[in-house]
C-alpha positions, 0 to 999 in steps of 0.5 A: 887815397885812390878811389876804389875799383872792383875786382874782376871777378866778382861774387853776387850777393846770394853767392855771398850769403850761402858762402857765408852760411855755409862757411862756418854752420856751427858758429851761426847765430841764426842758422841751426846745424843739422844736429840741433835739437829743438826745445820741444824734442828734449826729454820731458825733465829737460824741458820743463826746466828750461821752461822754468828759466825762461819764466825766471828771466823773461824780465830781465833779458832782452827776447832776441838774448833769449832765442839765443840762448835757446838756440846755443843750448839746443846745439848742445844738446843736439850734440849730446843727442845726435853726435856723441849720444849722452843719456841726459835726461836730468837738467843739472846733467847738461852742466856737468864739466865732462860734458861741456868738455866733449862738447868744446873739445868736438867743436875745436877739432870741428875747426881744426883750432886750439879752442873757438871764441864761441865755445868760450861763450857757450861756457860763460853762457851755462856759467850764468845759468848755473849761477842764476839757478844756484846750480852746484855745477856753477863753481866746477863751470867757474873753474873750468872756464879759468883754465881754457886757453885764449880763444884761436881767431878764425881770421887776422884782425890786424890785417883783414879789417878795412879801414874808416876810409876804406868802408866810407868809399865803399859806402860812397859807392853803394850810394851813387849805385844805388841813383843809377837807374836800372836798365831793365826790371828783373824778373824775380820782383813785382817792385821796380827799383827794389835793387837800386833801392837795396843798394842805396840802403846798404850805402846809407846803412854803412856811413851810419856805423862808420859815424855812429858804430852801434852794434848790428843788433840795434841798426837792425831793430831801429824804428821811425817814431820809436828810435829815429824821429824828427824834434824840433826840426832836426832828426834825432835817435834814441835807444832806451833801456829795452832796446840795449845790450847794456840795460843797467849803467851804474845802477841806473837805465841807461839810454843811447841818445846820439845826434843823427849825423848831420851829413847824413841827413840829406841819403836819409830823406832821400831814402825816407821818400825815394827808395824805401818805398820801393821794398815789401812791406814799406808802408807797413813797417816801422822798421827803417832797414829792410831785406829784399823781402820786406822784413827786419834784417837777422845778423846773418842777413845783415852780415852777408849784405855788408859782407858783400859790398866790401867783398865787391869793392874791396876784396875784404871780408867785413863783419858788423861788429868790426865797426866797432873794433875799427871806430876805437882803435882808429880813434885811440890812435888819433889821440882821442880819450878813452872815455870818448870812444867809451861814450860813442860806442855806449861802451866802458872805457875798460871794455874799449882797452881790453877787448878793441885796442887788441888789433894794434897789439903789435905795435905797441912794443915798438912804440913803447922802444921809441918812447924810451929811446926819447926819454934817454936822449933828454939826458 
């Protein structure tokens, strides 16, 4: 494969993050729109309920599964305030079908599609509450999330994603980056080397998803001595139940223990001793990956910095979680069982065919013609 150049003309990567943030504001995680209402602005009935809720699940889900909870419910409301005033003022008011209807019908006329994948979360979401609180809006919700149409996809899997290949030179790139010098020190840093360093880390952050495709969620929360420490010589990762999307497997806790990739042991001293030092808040912070600020990547931080390397490098759009969707359908085509990819991505073998397979959707109807074809010519 040719190695890879960038395009002429190229975006920084502040450009590429208010581009990203301003893209698509309602279907952010982390960045609120301007209808939002926060939880202390809701009608008193509101939010003692709410309340209740969190009390009810604190245990049971992680923290950071509750912000966002918290902040998809706020946007609903917000909606329901500010958008299309509702008088709601009862908790059981904000699951009735006719409003969770306004609410999906605004969002696809928002983005001019059929109906958002997100929309489709945010009513599984209120179905799990109704549920969890015994709501007599639980069965309405149910049947109204049968009847919704397959999400419209805001951008094409089968041909927008990069390849393995193509990530693992990008992050090659960001590595040999990142051990140029710079020339001069900007002005906008008391710490010299930060932006080689920040390079060299989105380098490292890239080969770890390509070899271990966790999802954003745990790279990003990952510590030294916590989750990435040295046993017996050799650097090793482990993620517990506390720190999975997934805590309960067959009844037991599960628990995401990979090797840390041997080829990978080399960046990571360099950058445990060399670059990490050079951001905010190093000496200071357990968590192995951090902003320009010194603080825990968010998802939509994370996004934009990845994001920005494959913009730069490839003039590729790339999502976190796409390494995912990349690692199993690439390895189910090299022939490897499901029940491998399922174990690499701490996933089920049935999650890995129905929801990652789908990017090679198109081909499997000629492979299916071309099997047949074989199977007759036998006779």
């Amino acid at each position: 494969m040719p190695a890879i150049s960038r395009p002429a003309q190229t975006q920084t990567l502040g450009q590429i993050r208010h581009e990203s943030r301003q893209r698509n504001p309602h279907r952010s995680r982390f960045i609120q729109p301007s209808y939002w209402l926060p939880v202390a602005e809701w009608p008193a009935a509101l939010r003692a309920r709410w309340e209740i809720y969190e009390r009810e699940v604190e245990f049971q889900i992680r923290p950071i599964t509750l912000k966002e909870r918290r902040g998809t419910l706020q946007r609903y409301v917000g909606f329901l305030t500010h958008i299309q005033p509702t008088p709601i003022q009862q908790w059981e008011e904000l699951f009735e079908v006719t409003h969770v209807d306004r609410y999906v019908r605004w969002q696809a006329k928002t983005h001019e599609v059929r109906i958002l994948a997100w929309s489709i979360h945010f009513v599984d979401l209120l179905h799990t509450i109704a549920r969890h609180q015994q709501l007599p809006q639980a069965g309405p919700l149910r049947d109204y999330r049968r009847k919704l149409p397959a999400a419209t996809p805001l951008r094409d899997k089968q041909y927008q994603m990069p390849t393995l290949p193509e990530l693992e030179q990008v992050a090659n790139h960001l590595l040999q980056d990142g051990r140029i010098q710079p020339q001069r020190y900007y002005p906008w840093t008391h710490h010299p080397g930060l932006r080689s360093a920040m390079r060299f880390q989105r380098g490292l952050m890239l080969k770890l998803l390509i070899r271990i495709p966790m999802r954003s969620r745990t790279l990003r929360e990952m510590q030294f001595d916590r989750h990435l420490f040295k046993a017996d010589g050799r650097w090793r990762l482990l993620f517990g139940p506390e720190d999975l999307k997934i805590a309960r497997r067959r009844g037991r806790p599960n628990k995401f223990d990979p090797d840390w990739p041997e080829d990978l042991v080399a960046p990571l001293e360099t950058f445990r001793t060399t670059y990490r030092p050079r951001f905010p808040n190093a000496d200071r912070s357990a968590v192995v990956f951090l902003t320009q600020t010194g603080n825990p990547f968010n998802g939509d931080e994370l996004h934009a910095a990845l994001d920005g390397a494959c913009l730069q490098y490839l003039g590729k759009r790339f999502y976190p979680h796409w390494i995912r969707t990349i690692y199993a359908t690439t390895m189910l085509e090299q022939g490897v069982p499901v029940e491998t990819v399922a174990a690499a991505l701490n996933d089920t073998p049935r999650t890995i065919y129905y929801a990652y397979y789908e990017t090679r959707a198109h081909q499997h109807y000629g492979k299916a013609q071309d099997a047949l074809q074989q199977i007759l010519r036998q006779r």
